[in-house]
N, C-alpha and C positions, 0 to 999 in steps of 0.2 A: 608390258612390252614383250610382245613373241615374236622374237628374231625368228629367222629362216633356215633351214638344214643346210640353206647353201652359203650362209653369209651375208646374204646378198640383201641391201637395208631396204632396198627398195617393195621386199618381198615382204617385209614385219607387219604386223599387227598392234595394235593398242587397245585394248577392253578396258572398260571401267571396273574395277573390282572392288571388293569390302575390308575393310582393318577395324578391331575393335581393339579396345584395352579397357582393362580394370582400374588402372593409376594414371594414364595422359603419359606415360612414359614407355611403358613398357607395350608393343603391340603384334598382334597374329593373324594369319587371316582364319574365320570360321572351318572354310572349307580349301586350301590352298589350288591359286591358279584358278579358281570359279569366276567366271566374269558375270556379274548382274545385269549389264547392260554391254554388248557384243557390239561391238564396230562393222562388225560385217551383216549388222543390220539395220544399216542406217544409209537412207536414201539418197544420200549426198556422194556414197563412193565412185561413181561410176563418171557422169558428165561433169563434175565438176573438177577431180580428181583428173582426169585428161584434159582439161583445159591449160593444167598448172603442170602438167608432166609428171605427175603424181602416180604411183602404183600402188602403193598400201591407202588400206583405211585404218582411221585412228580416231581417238577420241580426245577430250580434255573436260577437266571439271574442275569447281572450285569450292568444295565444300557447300554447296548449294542441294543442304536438304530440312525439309520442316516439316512437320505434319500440320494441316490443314484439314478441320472436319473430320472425316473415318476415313481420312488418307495419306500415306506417307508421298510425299514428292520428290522427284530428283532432276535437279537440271543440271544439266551438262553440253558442249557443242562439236563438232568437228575439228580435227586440227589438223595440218595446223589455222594459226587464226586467219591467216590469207585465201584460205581456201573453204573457210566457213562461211555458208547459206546461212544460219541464223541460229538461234539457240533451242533445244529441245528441253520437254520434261518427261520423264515415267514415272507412273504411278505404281502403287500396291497398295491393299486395304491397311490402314493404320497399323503400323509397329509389326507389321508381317512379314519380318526381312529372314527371319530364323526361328527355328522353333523346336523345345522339346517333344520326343513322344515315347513310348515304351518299344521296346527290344527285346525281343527272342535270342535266346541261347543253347544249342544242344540240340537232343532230338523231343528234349521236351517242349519246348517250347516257351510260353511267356509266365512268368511267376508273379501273381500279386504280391509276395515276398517281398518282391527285389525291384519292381517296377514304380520307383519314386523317384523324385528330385528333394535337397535337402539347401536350402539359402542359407548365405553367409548371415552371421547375426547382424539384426537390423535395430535399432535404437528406438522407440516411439519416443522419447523423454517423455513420458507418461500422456501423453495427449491422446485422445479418444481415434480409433481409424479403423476406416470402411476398407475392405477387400474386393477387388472386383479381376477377373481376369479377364485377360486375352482369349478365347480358345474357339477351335474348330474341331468337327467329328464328333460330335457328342450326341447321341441317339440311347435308342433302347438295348444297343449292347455295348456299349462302350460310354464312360463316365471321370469324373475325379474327384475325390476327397481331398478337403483340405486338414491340416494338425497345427496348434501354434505348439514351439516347443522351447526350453530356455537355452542359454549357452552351451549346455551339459547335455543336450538332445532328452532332458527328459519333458515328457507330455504338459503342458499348461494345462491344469484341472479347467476343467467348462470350455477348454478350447481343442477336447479331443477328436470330433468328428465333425467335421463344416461339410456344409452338402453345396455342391456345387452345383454349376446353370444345370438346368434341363434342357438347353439347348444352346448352339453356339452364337456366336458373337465377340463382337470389340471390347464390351468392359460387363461383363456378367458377375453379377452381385453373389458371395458366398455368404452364408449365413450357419449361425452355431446353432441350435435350439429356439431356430426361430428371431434370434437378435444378430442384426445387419452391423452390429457396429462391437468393436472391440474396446473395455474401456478397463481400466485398473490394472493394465500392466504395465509395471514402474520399471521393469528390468528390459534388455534386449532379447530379441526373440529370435526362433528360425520358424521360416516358413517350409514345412514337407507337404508334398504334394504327391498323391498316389492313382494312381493310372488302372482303372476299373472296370469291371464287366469282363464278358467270352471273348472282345475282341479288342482291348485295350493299345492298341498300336494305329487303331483308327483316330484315335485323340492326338489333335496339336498345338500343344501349349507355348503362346506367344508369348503372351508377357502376365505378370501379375501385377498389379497396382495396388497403391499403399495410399488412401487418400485420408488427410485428417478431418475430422468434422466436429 
């Protein structure tokens, strides 16, 4: 809802925007006031919107998202409902709504040091599981490692260097020495992820996936 500097309702705005949370309780936006899908570009504001004596464009949605195949979907309509031609959808490639990458600081610039992510501890209850990540930008200077590591951040012997895709994609396989699959860890683990090569900020880490087998 972007009201108007003058007050005036007729002049507002409604973007569709993003909320996430950790617990169903507590929630933030990513990026705050970022709209993913912009009412002022949606083809419906003009002749329809003067039919009904309308001057703003706006949107509505109902929780209408699922990924389907290597895609994320969103549907959503015009509002209000009186003034709605039909319903839309937008896409983006699967699970590519946000994404880590590395950062520079200072006049030095980027640290393999410091340029990681570290996961909350995740639980396998001892069952066997595949790795595969989310990610984009991954060429001949720019790369990722993976570490399993335990509650205590210290290193899981055999699972200290996982070599990541050689190139990007939607669920790209990490492998430790060669074995795709993690198996014999009874405890909870963290997943660190480190951000490689001359040009490590070219790397976009979508998502990581934890699959059992």
């Amino acid at each position: 809802w972007n009201g108007h500097p003058s007050n005036d309702r007729r002049m507002l705005t409604m973007d569709l925007g993003l909320a996430v949370s950790n617990d169903a309780m507590h929630y933030k936006e990513p990026i705050p006031d970022f709209p993913i899908v912009s009412a002022a570009e949606d083809s419906w504001t003009h002749k329809r919107r003067a039919s009904l004596n309308l001057n703003f464009p706006a949107l509505i949605q109902g929780q209408g998202f699922e990924n389907i195949g290597d895609e994320t979907l969103f549907w959503y309509a015009p509002w209000p409902e009186e003034a709605s031609d039909g319903i839309r959808v937008t896409t983006w490639p699967r699970d590519r709504l946000g994404y880590f990458s590395a950062f520079g600081t200072g006049i030095w610039g980027y640290s393999q040091d410091t340029s990681h992510i570290i996961s909350a501890p995740i639980d396998f209850e001892a069952r066997s599981v595949r790795i595969t990540v989310n990610v984009d930008g991954i060429n001949e200077h720019s790369h990722i490692r993976l570490q399993l590591l335990d509650k205590r951040f210290h290193t899981i012997t055999g699972y200290e260097n996982g070599l990541g895709p050689n190139e990007p994609g939607l669920a790209q396989l990490v492998t430790w020495d060669g074995l795709d699959t993690i198996k014999g860890v009874e405890e909870p683990i963290r997943v660190r992820v480190d951000f490689k090569g001359v040009r490590p900020e070219d790397v976009r880490l979508y998502a990581i996936y934890l699959e059992p087998v």
